[in-house]
VEXDREN-2710 file (C-alpha; in Angstrom, 1 decimal):
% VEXDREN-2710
k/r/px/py/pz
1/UNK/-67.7/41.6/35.2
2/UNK/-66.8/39.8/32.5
3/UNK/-69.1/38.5/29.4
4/UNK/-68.3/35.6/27.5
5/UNK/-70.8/34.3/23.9
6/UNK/-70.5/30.2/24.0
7/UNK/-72.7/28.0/21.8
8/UNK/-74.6/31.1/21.1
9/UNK/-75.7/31.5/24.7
10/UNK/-74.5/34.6/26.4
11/UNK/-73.0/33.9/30.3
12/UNK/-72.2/36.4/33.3
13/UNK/-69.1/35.4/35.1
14/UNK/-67.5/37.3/38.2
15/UNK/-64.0/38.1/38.2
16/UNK/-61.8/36.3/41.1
17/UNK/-60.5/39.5/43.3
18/UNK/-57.6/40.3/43.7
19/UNK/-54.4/38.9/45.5
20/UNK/-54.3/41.8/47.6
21/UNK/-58.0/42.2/48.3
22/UNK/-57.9/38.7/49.3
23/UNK/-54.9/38.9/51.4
24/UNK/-56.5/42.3/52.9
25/UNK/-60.0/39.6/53.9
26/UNK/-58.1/37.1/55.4
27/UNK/-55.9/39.2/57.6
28/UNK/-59.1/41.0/59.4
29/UNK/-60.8/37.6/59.7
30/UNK/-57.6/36.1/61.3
31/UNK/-57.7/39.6/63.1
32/UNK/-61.3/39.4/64.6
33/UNK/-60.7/35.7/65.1
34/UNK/-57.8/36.7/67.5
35/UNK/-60.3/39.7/69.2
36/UNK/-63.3/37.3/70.1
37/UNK/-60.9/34.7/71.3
38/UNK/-59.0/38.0/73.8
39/UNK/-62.7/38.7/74.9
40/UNK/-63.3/35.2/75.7
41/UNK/-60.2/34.8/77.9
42/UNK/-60.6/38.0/79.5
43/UNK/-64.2/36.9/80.3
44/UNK/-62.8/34.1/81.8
45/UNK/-60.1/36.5/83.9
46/UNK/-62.7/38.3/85.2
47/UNK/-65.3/35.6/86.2
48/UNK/-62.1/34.2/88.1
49/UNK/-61.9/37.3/89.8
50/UNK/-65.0/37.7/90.8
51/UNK/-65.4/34.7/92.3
52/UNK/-62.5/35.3/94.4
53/UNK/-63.6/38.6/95.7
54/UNK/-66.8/37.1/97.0
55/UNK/-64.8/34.2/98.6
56/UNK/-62.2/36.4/100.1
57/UNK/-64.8/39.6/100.6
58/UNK/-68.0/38.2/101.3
59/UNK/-68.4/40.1/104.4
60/UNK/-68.4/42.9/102.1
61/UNK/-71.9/41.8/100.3
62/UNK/-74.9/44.1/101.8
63/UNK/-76.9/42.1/103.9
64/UNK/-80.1/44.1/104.4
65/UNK/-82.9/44.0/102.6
66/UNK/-83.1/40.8/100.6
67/UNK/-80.4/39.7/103.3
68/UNK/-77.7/39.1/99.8
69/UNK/-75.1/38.6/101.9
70/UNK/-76.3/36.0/104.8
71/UNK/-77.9/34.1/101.1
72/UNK/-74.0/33.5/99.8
73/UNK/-72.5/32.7/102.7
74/UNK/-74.7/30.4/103.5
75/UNK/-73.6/28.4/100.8
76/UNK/-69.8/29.6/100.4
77/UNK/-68.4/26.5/99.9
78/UNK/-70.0/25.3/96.8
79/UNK/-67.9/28.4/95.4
80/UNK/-65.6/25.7/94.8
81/UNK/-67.9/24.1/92.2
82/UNK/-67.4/27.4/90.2
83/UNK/-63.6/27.1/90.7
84/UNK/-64.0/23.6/89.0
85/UNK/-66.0/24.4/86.1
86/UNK/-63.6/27.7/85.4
87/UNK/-61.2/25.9/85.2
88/UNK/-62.0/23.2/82.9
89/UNK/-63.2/25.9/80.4
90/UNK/-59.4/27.2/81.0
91/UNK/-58.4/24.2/80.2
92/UNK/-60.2/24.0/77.0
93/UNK/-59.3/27.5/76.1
94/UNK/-55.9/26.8/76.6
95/UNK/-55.7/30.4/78.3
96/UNK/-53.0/31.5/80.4
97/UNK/-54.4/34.7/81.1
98/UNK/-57.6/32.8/82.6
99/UNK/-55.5/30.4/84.4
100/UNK/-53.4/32.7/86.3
101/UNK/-56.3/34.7/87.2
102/UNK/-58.0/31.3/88.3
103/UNK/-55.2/31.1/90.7
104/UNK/-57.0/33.8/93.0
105/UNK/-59.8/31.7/93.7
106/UNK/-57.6/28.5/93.8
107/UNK/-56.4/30.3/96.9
108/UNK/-59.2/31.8/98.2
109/UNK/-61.1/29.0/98.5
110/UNK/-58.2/26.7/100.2
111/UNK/-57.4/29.5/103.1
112/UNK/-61.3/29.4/103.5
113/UNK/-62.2/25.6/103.5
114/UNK/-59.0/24.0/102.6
115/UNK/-58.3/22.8/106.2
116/UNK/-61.9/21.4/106.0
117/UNK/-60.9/18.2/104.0
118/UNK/-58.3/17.4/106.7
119/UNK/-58.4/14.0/108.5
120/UNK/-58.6/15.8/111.9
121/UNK/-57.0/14.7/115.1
122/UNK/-57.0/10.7/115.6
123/UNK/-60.1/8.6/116.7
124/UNK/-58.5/8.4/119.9
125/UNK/-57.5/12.0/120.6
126/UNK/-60.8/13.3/122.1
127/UNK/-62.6/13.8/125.1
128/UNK/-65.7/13.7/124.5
129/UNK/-68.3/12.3/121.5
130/UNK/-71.4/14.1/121.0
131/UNK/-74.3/13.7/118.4
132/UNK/-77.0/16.5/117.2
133/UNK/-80.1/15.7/115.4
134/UNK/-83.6/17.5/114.2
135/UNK/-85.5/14.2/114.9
136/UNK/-88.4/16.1/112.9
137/UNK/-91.8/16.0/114.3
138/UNK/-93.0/14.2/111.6
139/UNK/-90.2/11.1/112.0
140/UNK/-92.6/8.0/111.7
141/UNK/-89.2/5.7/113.0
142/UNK/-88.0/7.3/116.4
143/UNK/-87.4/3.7/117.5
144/UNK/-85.0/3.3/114.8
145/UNK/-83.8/6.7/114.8
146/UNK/-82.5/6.5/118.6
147/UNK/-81.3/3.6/117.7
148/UNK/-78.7/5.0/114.9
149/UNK/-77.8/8.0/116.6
150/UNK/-76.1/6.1/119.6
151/UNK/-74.1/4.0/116.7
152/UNK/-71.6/6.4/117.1
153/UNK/-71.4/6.0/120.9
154/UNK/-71.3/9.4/122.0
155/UNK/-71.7/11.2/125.7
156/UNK/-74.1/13.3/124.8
157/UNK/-77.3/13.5/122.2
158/UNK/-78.7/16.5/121.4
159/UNK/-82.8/16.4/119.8
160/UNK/-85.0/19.0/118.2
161/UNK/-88.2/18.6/117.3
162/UNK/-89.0/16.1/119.9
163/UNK/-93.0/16.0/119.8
164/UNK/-94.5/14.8/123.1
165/UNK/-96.1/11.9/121.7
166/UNK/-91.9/10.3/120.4
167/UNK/-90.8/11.2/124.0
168/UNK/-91.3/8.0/125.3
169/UNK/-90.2/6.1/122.8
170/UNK/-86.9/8.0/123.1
171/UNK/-86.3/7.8/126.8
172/UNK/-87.4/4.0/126.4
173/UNK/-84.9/3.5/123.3
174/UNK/-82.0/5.9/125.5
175/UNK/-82.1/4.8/128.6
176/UNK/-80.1/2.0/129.4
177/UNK/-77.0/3.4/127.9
178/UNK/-78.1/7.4/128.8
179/UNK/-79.3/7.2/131.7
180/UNK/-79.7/11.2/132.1
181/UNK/-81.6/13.3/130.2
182/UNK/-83.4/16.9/130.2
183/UNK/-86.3/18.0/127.8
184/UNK/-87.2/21.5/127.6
185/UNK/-90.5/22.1/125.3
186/UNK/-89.1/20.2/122.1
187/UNK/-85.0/20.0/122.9
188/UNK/-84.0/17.5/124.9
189/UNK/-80.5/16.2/126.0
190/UNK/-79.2/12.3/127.1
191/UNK/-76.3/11.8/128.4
192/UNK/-73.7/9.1/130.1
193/UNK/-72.8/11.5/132.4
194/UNK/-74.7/13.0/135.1
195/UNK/-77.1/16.5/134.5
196/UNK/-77.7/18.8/137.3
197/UNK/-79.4/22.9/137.0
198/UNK/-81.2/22.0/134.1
199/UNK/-83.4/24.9/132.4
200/UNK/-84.8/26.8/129.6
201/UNK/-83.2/29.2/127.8
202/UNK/-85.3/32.7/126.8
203/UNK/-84.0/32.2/122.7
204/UNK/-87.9/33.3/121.8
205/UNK/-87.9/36.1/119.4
206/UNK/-90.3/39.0/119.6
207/UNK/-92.5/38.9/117.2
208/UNK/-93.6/35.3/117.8
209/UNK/-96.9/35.3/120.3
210/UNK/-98.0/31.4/120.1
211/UNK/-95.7/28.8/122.8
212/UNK/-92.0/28.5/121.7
213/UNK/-90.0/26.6/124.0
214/UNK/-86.9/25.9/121.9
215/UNK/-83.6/26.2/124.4
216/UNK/-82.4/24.3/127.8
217/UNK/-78.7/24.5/129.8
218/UNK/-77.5/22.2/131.7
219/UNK/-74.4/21.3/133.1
220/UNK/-72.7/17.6/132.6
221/UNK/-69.9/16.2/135.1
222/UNK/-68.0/14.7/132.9
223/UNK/-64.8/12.4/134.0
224/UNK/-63.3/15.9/132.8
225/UNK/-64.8/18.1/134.8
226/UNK/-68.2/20.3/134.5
227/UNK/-69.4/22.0/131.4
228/UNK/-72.6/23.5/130.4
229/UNK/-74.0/22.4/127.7
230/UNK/-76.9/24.2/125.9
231/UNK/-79.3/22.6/123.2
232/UNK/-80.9/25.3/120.7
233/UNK/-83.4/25.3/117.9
234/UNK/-82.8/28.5/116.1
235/UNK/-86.0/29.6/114.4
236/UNK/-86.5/28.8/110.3
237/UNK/-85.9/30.7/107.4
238/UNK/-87.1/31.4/104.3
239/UNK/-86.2/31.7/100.9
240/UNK/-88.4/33.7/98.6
241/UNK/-89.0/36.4/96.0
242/UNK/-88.1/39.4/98.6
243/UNK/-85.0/37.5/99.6
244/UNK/-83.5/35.0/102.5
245/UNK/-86.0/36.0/105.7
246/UNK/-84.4/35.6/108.7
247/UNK/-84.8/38.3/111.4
248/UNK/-86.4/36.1/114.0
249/UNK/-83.3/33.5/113.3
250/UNK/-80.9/36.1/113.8
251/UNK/-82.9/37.6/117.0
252/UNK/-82.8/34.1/118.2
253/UNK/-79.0/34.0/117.7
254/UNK/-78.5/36.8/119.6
255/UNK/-80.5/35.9/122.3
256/UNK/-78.6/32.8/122.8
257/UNK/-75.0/34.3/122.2
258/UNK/-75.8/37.0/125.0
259/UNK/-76.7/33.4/127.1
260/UNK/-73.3/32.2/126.4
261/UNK/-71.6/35.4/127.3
262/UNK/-73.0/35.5/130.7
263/UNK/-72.1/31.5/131.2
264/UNK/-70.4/31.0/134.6
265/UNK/-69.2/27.7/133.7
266/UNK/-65.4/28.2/131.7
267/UNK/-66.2/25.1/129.4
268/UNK/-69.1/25.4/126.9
269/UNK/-70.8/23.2/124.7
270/UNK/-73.4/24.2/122.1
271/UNK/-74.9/21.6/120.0
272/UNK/-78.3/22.5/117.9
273/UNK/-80.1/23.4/114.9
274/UNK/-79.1/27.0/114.5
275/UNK/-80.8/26.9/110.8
276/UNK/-77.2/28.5/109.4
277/UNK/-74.1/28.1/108.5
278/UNK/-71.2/29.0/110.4
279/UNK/-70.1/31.2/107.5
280/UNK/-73.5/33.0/108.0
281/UNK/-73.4/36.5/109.6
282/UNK/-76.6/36.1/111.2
283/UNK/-74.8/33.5/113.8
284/UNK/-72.2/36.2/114.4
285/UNK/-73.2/36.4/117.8
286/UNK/-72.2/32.5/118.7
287/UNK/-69.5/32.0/116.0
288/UNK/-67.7/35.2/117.6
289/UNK/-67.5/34.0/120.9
290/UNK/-67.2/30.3/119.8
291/UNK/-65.1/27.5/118.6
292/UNK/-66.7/25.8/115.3
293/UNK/-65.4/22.4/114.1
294/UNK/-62.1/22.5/112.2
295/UNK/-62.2/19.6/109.5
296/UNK/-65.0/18.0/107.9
297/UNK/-68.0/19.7/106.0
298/UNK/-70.6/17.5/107.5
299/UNK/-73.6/19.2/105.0
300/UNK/-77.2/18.1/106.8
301/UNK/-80.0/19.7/104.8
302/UNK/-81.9/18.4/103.2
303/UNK/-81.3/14.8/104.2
304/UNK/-81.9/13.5/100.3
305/UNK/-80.0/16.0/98.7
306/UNK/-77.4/18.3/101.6
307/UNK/-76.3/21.1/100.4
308/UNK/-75.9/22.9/103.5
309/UNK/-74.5/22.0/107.6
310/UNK/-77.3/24.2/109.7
311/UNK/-77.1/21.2/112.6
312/UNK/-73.4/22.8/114.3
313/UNK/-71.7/21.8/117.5
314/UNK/-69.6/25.1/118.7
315/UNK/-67.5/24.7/122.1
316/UNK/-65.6/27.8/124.0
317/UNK/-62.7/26.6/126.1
318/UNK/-62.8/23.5/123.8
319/UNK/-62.4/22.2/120.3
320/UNK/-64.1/20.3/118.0
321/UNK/-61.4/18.3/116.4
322/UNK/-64.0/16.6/113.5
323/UNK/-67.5/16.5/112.3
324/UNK/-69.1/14.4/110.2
325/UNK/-72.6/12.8/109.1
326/UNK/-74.2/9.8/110.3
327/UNK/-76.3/7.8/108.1
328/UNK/-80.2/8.8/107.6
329/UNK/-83.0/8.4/109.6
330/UNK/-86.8/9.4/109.2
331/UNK/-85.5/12.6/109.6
332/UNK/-85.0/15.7/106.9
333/UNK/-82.0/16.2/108.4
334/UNK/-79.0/13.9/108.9
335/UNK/-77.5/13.8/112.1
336/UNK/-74.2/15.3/113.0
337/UNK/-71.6/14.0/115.4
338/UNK/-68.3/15.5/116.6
339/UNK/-65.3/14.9/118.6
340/UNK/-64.6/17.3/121.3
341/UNK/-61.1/18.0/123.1
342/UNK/-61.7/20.1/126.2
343/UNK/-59.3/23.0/127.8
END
C-alpha cells in the first residue's frame, strides 16, 4: 500500500498486482469457465441417455405399487417432446458430446413410433372401415354424433357409454344405412353387414358388486367372410397421489384377452375403449395376442386437449393398415376409425 501527501491531504492508494498474479486469475477463471461449461454438456449427455433407456427399456420400469411403469408407457410417445427440447439446448450449447449422445434417443424413439407417421396403405387397399367411439353418457347431441361417426362410411360402429335413454335416437339415426345392430348393457355394435350369436362378454372385474355390463361378441358376414367382432369398455383409471390405479382395468383386460384366446372364429376384431394405451402393460393380455394399428397416432383423450389413444381397434388374423381421429362430437373422447385388411 502505497501513501501519497497532495495538497496537504493524505490518500490511500492500492497497488495494481502483479503481471503474474493477474495472469495466475485469469487462467483459473478461463479454467472454471471451461469446468461448468464440461458439466453442462455432460448434463446434457446424460439426460439424452436417460431418456433413451426409458424409451428402449421401459419394460424395465417397476410397475407395482404406484404402477410407475404402466404411468410412462402410457404416454411413451411424448418422449419425443423431450428429444426436441434436448436438442435445441444442444443446439445452443454447441455441444458435440450432447449431440452424439442425443443420437440414442433420436433412434429410440424412431424404431418405437417412427413407422407411426407413415401414410399407411392406400385409401383403397382395405377391406373393411370401422369406427369406435365413447359416445359418453352425458353427450347432449347423439343425433349429431351418429351423424358424424358414419361420415367416414364405415362397416362397422362400435359405442360405449350408450345410456338407455340415447338408444333410440341412435338406432333411429343408424338404421337406414346399419341396418344391424347388437347392444349389450352400454356397448352396442351397427353394422352393413349381417350379425348373428350375439352376446355378452363376462369382462366384469371382482371387486365390482353394482350391474356392469360392458362387453358383447358377435359375429359379422362380411363379403369377406365371418369374423367375430367384440366391443369392450375396459374399466377407468385413476391418477392420484398413491400412483396410476388400475387393477380392475388390467383384471378386465385379462378377462377379455382369455375371451379372445378361446375365439373359434380365425378372424378377430376388437374395437373399444380399453382405457390404455397399446404401449401399456396392463393390456398385455390383448396386445400379445393381437394386431394394433401400424401408422397413425390417432390420440382420443381428452377430446379438448388428446394426449393419449385409449379408444384402440386390435385385429388377429388381420391388420389395421391406418388409424386416425374423426372430428368432435359431444363426446370427451374423439372418435377413432381404422382401415382393416383381413387374412
Amino acid at each position: 500500500m502505497v501513501e501519497r501527501a497532495d495538497s496537504g491531504a493524505t490518500s490511500t492508494v492500492k497497488a495494481a498486482a502483479p503481471r503474474w498474479a493477474r495472469c495466475r486469475t485469469g487462467r483459473w477463471e478461463e479454467y472454471a469457465r471451461g469446468r461448468r461449461a464440461l458439466t453442462r454438456d455432460r448434463v446434457l449427455a446424460a439426460l439424452a441417455v436417460l431418456t433413451a433407456g426409458l424409451l428402449a427399456f421401459h419394460r424395465a420400469v417397476p410397475n407395482s405399487g404406484v404402477r410407475l411403469g404402466s404411468s410412462l408407457e402410457s404416454f411413451l410417445p411424448w418422449l419425443g417432446l423431450v428429444v426436441v427440447v434436448l436438442f435445441g439446448l444442444t443446439l445452443l450449447r454447441r455441444s458435440a458430446t450432447a449431440l452424439v449422445a442425443l443420437l440414442l434417443p433420436v433412434a429410440a424413439w424412431t424404431y418405437l413410433f417412427g413407422g407411426m407417421l407413415l401414410p399407411g396403405s392406400e385409401p383403397g387397399a382395405h377391406d373393411l372401415v370401422v369406427v369406435q367411439h365413447n359416445v359418453s353418457d352425458e353427450n347432449s347431441d347423439p343425433t349429431g354424433t351418429a351423424r358424424a361417426l358414419t361420415e367416414a362410411s364405415p362397416d362397422l360402429i362400435a359405442l360405449e357409454e350408450l345410456v338407455p335413454p340415447a338408444l333410440p335416437v341412435y338406432e333411429r339415426t343408424l338404421s337406414p344405412d346399419y341396418p344391424y345392430h347388437a347392444v349389450q348393457g352400454t356397448v352396442a355394435l351397427w353394422s352393413k353387414h349381417p350379425l348373428t350369436d350375439a352376446r355378452s362378454l363376462n369382462i366384469k372385474p371382482r371387486g365390482i358388486t353394482e350391474v356392469w355390463n360392458r362387453g358383447l361378441r358377435a359375429v359379422v358376414h362380411t363379403p369377406h367372410g365371418e369374423i367375430a367382432a367384440y366391443v369392450a369398455h375396459l374399466p377407468s383409471v385413476r391418477i392420484g397421489a398413491s400412483g396410476l390405479a388400475s387393477a380392475w382395468r388390467d383384471e378386465s383386460a385379462d378377462l377379455l384377452g382369455r375371451a379372445v384366446a378361446a375365439e373359434k372364429l380365425r378372424t378377430v376384431v376388437l374395437l373399444g375403449d380399453l382405457n390404455g394405451t397399446v404401449d401399456d402393460r396392463g393390456l398385455s393380455p390383448l396386445t400379445s395376442r393381437m394386431n394394433v394399428a401400424e401408422h397413425g397416432f390417432a390420440f382420443s383423450f381428452p377430446a379438448a386437449f388428446p394426449l393419449a389413444r385409449i379408444d384402440q381397434v386390435m385385429t388377429r388374423s388381420a391388420t389395421v393398415g391406418h388409424i386416425h381421429t374423426l372430428p368432435s362430437t359431444g363426446s370427451d373422447h374423439l372418435p377413432v376409425a381404422a382401415r382393416i385388411t383381413l387374412g
